[in-house]
DRENBA-524122 format. One line per field, with one value per residue (C-alpha): residue number from 1; residue in three letters; x, y, z. Coordinates in nm, 4 decimals, decimal comma. Example, Ala and Ser with C-alpha at 12.3 -4.5 7.8 and 13.67 -1.06 7.14 Angstrom:
DRENBA-524122
pos <- c(1 / 2)
code <- c(ala / ser)
c1 <- c(1,2300 / 1,3670)
c2 <- c(-0,4500 / -0,1060)
c3 <- c(0,7800 / 0,7140)
end
This chain:
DRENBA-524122
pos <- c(1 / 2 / 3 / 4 / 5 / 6 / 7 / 8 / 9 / 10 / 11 / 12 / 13 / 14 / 15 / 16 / 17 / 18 / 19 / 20 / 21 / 22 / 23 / 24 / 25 / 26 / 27 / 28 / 29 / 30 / 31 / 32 / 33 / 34 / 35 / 36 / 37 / 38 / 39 / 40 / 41 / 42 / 43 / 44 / 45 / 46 / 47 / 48 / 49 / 50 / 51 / 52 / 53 / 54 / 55 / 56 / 57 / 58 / 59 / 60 / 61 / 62 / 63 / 64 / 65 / 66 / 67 / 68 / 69 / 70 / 71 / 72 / 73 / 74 / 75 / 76 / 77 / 78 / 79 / 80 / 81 / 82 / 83 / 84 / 85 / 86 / 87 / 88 / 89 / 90 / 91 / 92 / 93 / 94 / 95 / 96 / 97 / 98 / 99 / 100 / 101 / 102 / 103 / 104 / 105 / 106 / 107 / 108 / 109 / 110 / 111 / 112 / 113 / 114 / 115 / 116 / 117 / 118 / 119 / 120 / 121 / 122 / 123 / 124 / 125 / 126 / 127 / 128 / 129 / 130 / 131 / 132 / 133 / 134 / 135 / 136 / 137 / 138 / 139 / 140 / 141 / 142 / 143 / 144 / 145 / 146 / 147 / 148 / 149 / 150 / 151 / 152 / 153 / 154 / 155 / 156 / 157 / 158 / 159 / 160 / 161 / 162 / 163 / 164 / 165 / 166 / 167 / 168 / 169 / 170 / 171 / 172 / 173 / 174 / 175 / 176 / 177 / 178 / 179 / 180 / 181 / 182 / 183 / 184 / 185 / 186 / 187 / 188 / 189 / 190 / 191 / 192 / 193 / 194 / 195 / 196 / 197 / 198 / 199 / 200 / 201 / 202 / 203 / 204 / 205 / 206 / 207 / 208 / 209 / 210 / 211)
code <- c(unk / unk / unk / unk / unk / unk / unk / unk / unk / unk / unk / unk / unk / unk / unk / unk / unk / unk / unk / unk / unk / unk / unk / unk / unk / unk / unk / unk / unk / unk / unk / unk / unk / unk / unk / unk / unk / unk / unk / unk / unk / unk / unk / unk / unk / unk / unk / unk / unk / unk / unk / unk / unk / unk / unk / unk / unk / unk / unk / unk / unk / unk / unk / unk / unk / unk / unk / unk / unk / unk / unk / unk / unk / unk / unk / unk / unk / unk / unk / unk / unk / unk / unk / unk / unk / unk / unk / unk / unk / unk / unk / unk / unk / unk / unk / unk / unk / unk / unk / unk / unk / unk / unk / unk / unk / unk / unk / unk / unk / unk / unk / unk / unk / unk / unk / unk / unk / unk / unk / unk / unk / unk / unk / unk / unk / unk / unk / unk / unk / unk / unk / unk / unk / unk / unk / unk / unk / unk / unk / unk / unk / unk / unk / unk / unk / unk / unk / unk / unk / unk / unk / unk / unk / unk / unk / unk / unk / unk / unk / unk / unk / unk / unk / unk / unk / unk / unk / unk / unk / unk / unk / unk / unk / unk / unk / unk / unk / unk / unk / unk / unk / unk / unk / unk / unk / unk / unk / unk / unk / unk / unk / unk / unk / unk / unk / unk / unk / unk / unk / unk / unk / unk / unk / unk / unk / unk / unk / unk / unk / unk / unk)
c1 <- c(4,3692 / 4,5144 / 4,7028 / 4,9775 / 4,9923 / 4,9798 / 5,2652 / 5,4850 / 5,4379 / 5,5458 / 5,8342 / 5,9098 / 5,8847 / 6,1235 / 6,3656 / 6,3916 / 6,4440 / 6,7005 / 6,8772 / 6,8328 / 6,9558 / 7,1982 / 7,4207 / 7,3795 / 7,6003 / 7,8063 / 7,8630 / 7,9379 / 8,1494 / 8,3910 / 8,4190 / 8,4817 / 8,7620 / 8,9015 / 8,9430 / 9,0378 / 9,3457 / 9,4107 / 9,4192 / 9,6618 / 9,8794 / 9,8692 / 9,9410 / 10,1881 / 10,4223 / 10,3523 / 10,6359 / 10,3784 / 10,1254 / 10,3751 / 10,4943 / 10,1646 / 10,0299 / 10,3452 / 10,3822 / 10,3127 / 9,9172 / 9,6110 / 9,2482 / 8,9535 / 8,6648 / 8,4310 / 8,1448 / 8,3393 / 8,3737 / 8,1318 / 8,0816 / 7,8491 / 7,8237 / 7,7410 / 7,7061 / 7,4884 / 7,7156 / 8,0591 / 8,2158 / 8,2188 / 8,4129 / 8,5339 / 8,6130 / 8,7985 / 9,0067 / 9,3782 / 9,5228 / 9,8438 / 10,1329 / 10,0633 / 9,7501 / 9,4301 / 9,2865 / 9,0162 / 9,0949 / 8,9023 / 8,9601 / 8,7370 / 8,7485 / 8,6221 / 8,5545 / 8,4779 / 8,1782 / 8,0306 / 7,8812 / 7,6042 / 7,6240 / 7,8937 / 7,9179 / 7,9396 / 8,2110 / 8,3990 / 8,3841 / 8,5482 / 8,8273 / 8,7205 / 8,9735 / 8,9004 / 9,1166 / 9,1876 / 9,0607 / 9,1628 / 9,2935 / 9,3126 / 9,3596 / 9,2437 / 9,5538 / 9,6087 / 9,6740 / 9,7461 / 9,4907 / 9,3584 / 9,2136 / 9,1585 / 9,1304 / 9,1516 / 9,5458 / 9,5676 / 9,8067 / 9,8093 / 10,2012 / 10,2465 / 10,2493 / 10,3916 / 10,2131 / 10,2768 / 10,3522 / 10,1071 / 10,1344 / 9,8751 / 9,6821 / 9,8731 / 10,1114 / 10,4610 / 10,5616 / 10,8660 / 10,8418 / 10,6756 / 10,4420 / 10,7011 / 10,4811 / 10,2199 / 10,5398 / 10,5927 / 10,2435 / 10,2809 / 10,6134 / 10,4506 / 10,1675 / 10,3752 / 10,5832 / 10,2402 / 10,1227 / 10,4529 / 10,5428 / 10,1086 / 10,1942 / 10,3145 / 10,6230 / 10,5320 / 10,6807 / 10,4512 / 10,1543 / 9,8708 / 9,8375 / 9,5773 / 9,4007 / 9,3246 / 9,2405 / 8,9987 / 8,8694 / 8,9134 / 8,5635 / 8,6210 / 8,4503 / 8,5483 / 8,7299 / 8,4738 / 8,3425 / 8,0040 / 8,0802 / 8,1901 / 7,8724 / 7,6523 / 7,8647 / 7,7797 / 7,4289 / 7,4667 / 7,7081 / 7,6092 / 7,7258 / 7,7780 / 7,4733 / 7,4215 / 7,2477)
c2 <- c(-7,9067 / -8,2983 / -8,4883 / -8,4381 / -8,1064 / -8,0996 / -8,4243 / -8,1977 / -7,8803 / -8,1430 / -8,2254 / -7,8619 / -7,7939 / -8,0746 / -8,0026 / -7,6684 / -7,7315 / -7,9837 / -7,7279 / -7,4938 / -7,7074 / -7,8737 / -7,5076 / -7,4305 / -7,7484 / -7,7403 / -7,3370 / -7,4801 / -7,7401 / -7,5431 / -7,2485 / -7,5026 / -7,6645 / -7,2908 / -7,1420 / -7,4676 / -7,4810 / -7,0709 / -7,1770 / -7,4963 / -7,3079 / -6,9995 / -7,3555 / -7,5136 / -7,1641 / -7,1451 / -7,2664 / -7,2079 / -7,4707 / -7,7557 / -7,6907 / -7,7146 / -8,0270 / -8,1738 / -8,2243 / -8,3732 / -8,2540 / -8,4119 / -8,1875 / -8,3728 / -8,5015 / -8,2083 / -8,3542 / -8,2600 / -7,8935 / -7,6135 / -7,2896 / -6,9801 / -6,6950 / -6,3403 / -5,9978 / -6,1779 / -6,4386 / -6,2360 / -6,3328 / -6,7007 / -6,8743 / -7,2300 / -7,3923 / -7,7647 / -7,9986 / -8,0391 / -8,3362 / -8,3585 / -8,6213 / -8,5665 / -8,3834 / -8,2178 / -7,8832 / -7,6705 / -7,4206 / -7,1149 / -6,8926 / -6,6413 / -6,4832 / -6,2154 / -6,2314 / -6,0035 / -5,8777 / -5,9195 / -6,3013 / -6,3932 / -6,7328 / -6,8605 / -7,1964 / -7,0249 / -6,7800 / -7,0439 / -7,2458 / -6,9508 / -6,7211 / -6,8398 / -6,5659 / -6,5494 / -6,3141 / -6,4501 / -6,1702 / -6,3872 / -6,7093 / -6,9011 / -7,2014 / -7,3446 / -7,3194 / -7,3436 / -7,0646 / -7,0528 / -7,1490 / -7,4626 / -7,1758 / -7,3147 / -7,0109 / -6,9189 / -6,7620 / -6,6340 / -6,7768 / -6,4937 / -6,3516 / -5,9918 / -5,7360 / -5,3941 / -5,1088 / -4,7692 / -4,4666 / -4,2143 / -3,8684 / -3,6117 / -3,7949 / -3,8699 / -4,1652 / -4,1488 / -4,4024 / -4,5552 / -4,5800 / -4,8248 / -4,7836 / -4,9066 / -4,9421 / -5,1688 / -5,3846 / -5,3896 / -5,5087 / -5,7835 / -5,9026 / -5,9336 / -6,1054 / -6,3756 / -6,4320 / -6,4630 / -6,7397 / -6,9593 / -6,9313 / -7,0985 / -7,3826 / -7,6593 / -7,8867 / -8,1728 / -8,3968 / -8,2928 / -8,2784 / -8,5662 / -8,8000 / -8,7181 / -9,0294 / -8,9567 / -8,6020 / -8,6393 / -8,3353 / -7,9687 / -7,8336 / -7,5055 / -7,1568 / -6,9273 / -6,6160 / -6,4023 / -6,1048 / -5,9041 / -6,0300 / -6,3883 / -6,3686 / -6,3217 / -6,5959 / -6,8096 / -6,8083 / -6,8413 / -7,1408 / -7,5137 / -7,8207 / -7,9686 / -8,2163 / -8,2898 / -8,5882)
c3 <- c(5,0764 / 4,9235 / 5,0760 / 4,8166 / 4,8572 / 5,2725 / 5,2265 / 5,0153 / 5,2642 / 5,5676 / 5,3884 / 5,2763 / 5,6618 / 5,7695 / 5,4917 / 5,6244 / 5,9935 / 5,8932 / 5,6989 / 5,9976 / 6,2884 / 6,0678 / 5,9812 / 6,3630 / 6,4406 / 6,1645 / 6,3128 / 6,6642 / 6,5713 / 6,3272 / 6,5354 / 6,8533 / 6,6139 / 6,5259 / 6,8790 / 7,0392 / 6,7790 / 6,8877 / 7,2149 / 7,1832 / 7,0406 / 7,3511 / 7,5764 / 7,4489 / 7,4930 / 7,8520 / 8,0392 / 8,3759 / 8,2503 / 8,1553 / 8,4733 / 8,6169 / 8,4307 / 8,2093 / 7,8535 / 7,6249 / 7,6022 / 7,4875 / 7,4011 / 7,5820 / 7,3297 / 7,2029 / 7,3559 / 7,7074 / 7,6329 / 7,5805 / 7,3502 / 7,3650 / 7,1488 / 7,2321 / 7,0497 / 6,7399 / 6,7336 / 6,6140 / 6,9848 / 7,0900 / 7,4159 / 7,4198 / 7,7196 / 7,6926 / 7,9000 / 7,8558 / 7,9876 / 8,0550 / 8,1856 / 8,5890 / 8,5606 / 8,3994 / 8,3806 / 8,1672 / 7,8831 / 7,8132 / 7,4782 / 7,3436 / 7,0251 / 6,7674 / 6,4111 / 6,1614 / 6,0604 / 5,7711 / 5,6896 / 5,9224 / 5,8969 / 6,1344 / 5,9426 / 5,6331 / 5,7435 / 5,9203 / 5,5900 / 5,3867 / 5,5727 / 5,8960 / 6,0558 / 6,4731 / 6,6690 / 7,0275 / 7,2771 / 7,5804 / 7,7105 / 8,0227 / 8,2188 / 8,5704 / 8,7817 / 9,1788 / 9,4152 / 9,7765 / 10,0061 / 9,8043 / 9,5850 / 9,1973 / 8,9703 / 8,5947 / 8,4868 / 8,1855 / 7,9328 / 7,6888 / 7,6443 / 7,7789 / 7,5658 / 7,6535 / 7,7260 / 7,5728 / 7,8509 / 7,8460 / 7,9656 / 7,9860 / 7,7555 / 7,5025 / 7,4098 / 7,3920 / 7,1057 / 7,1620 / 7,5287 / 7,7600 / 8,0502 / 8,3507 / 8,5775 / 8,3953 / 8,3412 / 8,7003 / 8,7780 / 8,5295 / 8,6256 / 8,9989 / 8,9011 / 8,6928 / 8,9513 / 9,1730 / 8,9641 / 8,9309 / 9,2726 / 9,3258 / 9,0787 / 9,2553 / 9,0596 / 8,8585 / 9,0927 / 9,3799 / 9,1030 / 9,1851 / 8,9046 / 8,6358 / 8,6705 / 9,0570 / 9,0443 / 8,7413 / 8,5602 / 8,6979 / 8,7339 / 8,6742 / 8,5966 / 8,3127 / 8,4372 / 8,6499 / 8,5325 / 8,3596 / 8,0373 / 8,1049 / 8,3370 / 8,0010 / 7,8247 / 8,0741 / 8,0427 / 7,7042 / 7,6958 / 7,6344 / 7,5357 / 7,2416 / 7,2013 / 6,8569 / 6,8572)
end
């Protein structure tokens, strides 16, 4: 084989990779931008987390947060830190899209539609404790009876247990005058919410090194 010819395969090779690792990143980074946005959003309607860290709030860098994808690459989780006036914590989000495209850069680059499945932040509890709370809004919960769903009514005592476990959580978030300043407590290093799933997240997570 010439020299040309095994030059020209190289380059073939290289181009290729390039192309490759290149749409990974460009994947990453546009579906960190997408769900990080989602989850602002949740944040900045929970009355619990401004009392928790203070307004007005500021994403950390995306070389501080992390992603992973699971389920061919249709689910992804975000986790970021959110800084705000008296203190920091860390954001998780994770999302679905639809199927269809493979590519995630390429999908993100057309509708680019993720629908939030879950979102949380790194709040204290009592004992010291430091654990995710979710930030999603309650929805209500149809009754069912026998099976079956009664439209038009609500499940009360779902409602109950989510009344009890707001008030659970604001009464473990101390006031923003007791809060430590940001600058002295530095970053919350915190967990995504336990579980099986966030388990296999978890080993699939990573920064984002590009470079």
């Amino acid at each position: 084989m010439s020299k040309p010819l095994l030059r020209t395969a190289a380059a073939g090779a290289l181009l290729g990779v390039s192309f490759y690792v290149g749409q990974d990143v460009v994947g990453e980074y546009t579906t960190y931008c997408i769900l990080r946005d989602h989850a602002l959003a949740i944040a900045n309607k929970d009355e619990q987390l401004e009392a928790q860290i203070g307004k007005p709030y500021v994403d950390g860098p995306w070389y501080n947060a992390s992603i992973g994808f699971t389920q061919t690459g249709h689910i992804a989780a975000v986790t970021f830190p959110l800084k705000g006036s008296s203190q920091i914590t860390d954001v998780s989000v994770r999302a679905v899209r639809r199927p269809g495209v493979s590519s995630t850069a390429l999908y993100n680059l057309t509708s680019g539609e993720w629908k939030v499945l879950d979102c949380s932040a790194m709040a204290p509890q009592a004992g010291g404790m430091v654990k995710p709370r979710s930030l999603m809004p309650v929805q209500a919960v149809p009754k069912v009876v026998d099976g079956k769903v009664i439209h038009g009514e609500e499940c009360e005592e779902c409602n109950r247990k989510a009344a009890a476990g707001s008030a659970a959580g604001a009464a473990a978030t101390p006031s923003p005058a007791a809060a430590a300043p940001a600058e002295a407590t530095g970053d919350v290093a915190a967990a995504p919410a336990p579980g099986a799933e966030n388990g296999a997240q978890q080993k699939k997570r990573r920064r984002f090194f590009f470079f």
